[in-house]
Every structure is written in structure tokens, then in C-alpha cells.
C-alpha positions in Angstrom: 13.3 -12.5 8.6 15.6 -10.6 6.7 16.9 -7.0 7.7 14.5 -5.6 5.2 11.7 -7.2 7.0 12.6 -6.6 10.6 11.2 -3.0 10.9 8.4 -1.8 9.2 8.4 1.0 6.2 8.8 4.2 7.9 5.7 6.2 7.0 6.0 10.2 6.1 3.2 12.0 8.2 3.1 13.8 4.9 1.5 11.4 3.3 -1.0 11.2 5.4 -1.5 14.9 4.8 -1.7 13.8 0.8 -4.7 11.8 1.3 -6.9 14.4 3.5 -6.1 17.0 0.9 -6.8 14.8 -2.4 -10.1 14.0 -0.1 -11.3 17.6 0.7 -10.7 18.6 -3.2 -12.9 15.8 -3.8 -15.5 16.8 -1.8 -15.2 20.4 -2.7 -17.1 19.3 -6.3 -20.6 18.2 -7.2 -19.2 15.6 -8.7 -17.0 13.6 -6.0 -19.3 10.2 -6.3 -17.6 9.8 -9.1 -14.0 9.8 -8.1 -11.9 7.8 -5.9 -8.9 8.3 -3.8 -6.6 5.6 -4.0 -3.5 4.8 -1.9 -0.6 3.4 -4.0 1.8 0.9 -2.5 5.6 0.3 -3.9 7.6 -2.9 -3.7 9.8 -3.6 -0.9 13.1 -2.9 -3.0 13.6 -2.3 -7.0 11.1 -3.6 -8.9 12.7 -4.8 -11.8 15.8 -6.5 -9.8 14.2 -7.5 -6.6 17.2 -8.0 -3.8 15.4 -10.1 -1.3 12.6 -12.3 -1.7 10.5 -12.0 1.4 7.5 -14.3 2.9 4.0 -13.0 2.7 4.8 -12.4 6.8 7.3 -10.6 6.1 5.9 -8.6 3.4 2.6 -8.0 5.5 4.7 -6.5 8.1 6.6 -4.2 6.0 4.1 -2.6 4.4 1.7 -2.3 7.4 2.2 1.2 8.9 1.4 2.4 4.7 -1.4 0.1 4.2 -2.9 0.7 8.2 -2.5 5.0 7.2 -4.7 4.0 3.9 -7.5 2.3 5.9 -7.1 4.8 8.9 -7.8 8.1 6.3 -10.6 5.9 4.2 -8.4 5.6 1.2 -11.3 4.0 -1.6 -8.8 1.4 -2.6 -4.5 0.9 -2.8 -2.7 -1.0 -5.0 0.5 -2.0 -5.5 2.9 -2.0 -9.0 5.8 -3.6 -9.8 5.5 -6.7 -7.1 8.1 -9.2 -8.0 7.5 -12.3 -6.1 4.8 -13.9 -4.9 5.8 -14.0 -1.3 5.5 -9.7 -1.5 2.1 -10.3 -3.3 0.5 -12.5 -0.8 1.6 -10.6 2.3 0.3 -7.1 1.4 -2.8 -8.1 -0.2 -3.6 -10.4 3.5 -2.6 -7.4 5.0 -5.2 -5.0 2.9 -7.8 -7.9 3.2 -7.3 -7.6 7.1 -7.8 -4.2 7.1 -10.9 -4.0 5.3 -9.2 -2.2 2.5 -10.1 -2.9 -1.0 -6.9 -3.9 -2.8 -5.2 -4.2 -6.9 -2.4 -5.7 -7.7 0.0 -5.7 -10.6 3.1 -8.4 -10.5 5.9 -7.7 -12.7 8.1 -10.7 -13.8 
């Protein structure tokens, strides 16, 4: 595991604040069937010159405590942009699929 990987993405509590106000303006209109909140996921390092290629494991670990706060406040999907490798694009998207969390995904090459 490399020493990107060991610890998981710390995760601003303000974030989580993000997605229970984009929900309540939502609900505040007549019209909030029709929109969803979505939960967007970065890559593990730059995007465009990726440092370290890590293993879906290590990936899925990473990016858990984001993609875990996205289930937890009922996020309608996440996606992630600008994922270099596949071993990045494997882990979060098993980790979205094991948390019941619909997923998108845009690779970069």
C-alpha cells in the first residue's frame, strides 16, 4: 500500500453540511422530483499527471469516508472525474456498488 493509500481521505464535516443544505433547497420547491443531488468524487492525486497508481483496494479505501458520507446523507448519485487508472476506477466504483450508491464515472487518459 502506498502512503497515499494507508489512511483514508480526511472528510470536511462541511461537506456534509453541503449536501443537507443542497437537499432542503430541493425540497423547499414544488418541483424537487425533478432534481438530484449528486456527490462528486476527485482523483486520488492530479488528474492529468497521476503520481501513484494505486489498486482498486487501495483506491476503495481512500475514498471511503467521502463515498460512506454520500450514502449516509442519501446523495441521489456521485461520480468521479478525471480518474486516471484503472486500478482508482475499479476501487471506488466497488466501493459505491457496496454501499448501495448509484455511481458515474469519467476516466481521463
Amino acid at each position: 500500500m502506498g502512503p497515499q493509500a494507508r489512511t483514508r481521505r480526511p472528510w470536511n464535516p462541511g461537506y456534509r453540511r453541503a449536501i443537507q443544505f443542497a437537499r432542503n433547497l430541493r425540497n423547499a420547491h414544488s418541483w424537487r422530483d425533478h432534481i438530484l443531488i449528486e456527490g462528486v468524487l476527485g482523483p486520488a492525486g492530479d488528474g492529468y499527471a497521476p503520481e501513484q497508481l494505486l489498486s482498486p483496494a487501495d483506491a476503495a479505501h481512500l475514498h471511503s469516508a467521502q463515498l460512506e458520507t454520500f450514502a449516509e446523507e442519501g446523495v441521489d448519485i456521485a461520480s468521479a472525474f478525471t480518474i486516471t487508472h484503472p486500478g482508482e476506477a475499479i476501487g471506488v466504483v466497488n466501493c459505491a456498488r457496496g454501499l448501495g450508491l448509484p455511481f458515474a464515472l469519467l476516466t481521463c487518459p
